[in-house]
KESEKE-760454 format. One record per residue (C-alpha): residue number from 0; residue in three letters; chain; z, x, y. Coordinates in steps of 0.05 Angstrom, whole numbers, plus 5000, padded with zeros to 4 digits. Example, Ala and Ser with C-alpha at 12.3 -4.5 7.8 and 13.67 -1.06 7.14 Angstrom:
residues 2
<drenro 0 ALA A <5156 5246 4910>> <drenro 1 SER A <5143 5273 4979>> 
This chain:
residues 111
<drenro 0 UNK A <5339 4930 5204>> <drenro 1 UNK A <5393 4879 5191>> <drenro 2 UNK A <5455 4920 5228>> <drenro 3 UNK A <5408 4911 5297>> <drenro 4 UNK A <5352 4864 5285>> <drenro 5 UNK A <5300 4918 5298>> <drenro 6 UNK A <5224 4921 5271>> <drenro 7 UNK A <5232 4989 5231>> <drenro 8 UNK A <5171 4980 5184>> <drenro 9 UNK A <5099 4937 5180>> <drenro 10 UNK A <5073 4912 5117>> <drenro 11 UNK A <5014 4873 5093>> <drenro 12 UNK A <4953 4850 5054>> <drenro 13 UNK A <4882 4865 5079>> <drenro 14 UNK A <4821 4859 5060>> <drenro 15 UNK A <4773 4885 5121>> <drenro 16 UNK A <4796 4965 5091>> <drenro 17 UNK A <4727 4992 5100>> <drenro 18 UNK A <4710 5004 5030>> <drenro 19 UNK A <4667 4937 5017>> <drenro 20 UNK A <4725 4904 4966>> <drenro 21 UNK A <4733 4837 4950>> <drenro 22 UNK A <4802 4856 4930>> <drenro 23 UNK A <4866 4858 4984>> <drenro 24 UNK A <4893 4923 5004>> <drenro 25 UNK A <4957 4937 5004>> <drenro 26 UNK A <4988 4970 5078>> <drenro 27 UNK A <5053 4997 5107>> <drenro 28 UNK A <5079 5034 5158>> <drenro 29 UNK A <5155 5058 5171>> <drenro 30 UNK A <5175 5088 5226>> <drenro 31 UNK A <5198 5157 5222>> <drenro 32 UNK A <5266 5156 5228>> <drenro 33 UNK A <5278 5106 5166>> <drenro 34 UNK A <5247 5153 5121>> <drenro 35 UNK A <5272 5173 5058>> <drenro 36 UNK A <5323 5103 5057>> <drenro 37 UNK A <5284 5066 4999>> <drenro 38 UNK A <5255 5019 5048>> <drenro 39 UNK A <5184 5026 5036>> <drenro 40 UNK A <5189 5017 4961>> <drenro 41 UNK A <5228 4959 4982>> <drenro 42 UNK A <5175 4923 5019>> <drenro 43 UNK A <5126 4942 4982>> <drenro 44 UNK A <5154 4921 4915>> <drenro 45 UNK A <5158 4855 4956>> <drenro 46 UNK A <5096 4846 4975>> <drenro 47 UNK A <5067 4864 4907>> <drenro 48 UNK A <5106 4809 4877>> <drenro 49 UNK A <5093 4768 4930>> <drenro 50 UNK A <5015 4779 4926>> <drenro 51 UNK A <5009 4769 4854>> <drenro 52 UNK A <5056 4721 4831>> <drenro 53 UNK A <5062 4677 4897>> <drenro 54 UNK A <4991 4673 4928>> <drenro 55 UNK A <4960 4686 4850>> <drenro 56 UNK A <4922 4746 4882>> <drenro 57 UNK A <4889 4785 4814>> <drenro 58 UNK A <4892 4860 4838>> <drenro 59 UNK A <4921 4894 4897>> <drenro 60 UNK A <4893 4958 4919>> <drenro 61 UNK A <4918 5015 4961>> <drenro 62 UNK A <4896 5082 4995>> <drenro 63 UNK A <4932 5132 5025>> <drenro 64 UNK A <4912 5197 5073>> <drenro 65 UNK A <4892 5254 5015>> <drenro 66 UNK A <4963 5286 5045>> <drenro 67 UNK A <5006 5227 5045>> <drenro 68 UNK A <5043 5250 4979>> <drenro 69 UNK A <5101 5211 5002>> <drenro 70 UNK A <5067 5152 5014>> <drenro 71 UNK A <5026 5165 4943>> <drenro 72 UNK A <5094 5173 4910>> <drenro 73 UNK A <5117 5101 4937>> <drenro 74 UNK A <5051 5066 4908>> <drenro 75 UNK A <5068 5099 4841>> <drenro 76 UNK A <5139 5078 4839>> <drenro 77 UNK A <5119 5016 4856>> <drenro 78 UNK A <5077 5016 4789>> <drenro 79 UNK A <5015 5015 4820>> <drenro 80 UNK A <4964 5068 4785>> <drenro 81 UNK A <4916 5129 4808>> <drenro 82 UNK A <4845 5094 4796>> <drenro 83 UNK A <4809 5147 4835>> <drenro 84 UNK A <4782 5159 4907>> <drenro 85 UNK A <4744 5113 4959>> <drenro 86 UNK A <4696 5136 5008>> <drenro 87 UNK A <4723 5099 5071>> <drenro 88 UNK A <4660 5071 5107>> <drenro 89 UNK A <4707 5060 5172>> <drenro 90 UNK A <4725 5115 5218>> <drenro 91 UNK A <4803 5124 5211>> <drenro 92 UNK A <4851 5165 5263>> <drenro 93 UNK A <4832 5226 5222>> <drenro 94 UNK A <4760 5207 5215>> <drenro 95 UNK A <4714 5181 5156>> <drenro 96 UNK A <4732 5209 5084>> <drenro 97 UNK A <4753 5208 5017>> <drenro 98 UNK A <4826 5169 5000>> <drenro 99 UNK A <4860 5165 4932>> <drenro 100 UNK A <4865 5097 4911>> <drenro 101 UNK A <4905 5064 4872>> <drenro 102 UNK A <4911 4997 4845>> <drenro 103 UNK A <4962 4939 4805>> <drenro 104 UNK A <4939 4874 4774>> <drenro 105 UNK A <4975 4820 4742>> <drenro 106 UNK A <4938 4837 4672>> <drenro 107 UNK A <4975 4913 4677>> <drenro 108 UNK A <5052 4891 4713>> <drenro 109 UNK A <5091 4941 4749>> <drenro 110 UNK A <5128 4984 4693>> 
């Protein structure tokens, strides 16, 4: 946050997601209290552009937790797109399942 020069939020690209892709996964996390303040869509519009059109990266994935709708509605204002579901071969803090997951490529730019 500029105001204090505290970490509020985490983003990266990944590619050890526990699905088997080649392709980098997208990640974030924002701490609680900065929900709802546009910052997520912020850094992740950043690191979108900065994955495709800075490191030439072809397709950027991303899963959420199946109850994340918040976190699902950043990806899709973001302009990534609802491709379908992974089965997560890694155990995750709530276990091994089923994610959405969605995806953007520099053939299919953000709307």
């Amino acid at each position: 946050m500029k105001e204090t020069d505290r970490l509020i939020d985490g983003v990266g690209l990944d590619g050890s997601t526990g699905d088997e892709s080649e392709e980098p996964a997208l990640g974030y996390w924002l701490g609680r209290p900065h929900w709802g303040n546009g910052y997520a869509c912020e850094a992740v519009a950043a690191l979108i552009d900065y994955g495709l059109h800075t490191l030439g990266v072809e397709t950027i994935r991303a899963y959420t937790d199946p109850n994340n709708l918040a976190s699902q509605k950043v990806l899709l204002r973001c302009g990534l797109k609802k491709v379908g579901e992974i089965e997560l071969t890694k155990r995750t803090r709530h276990g091994a399942r089923r994610a959405p997951l969605f995806r953007i490529s520099q053939r299919e730019p953000a709307a």
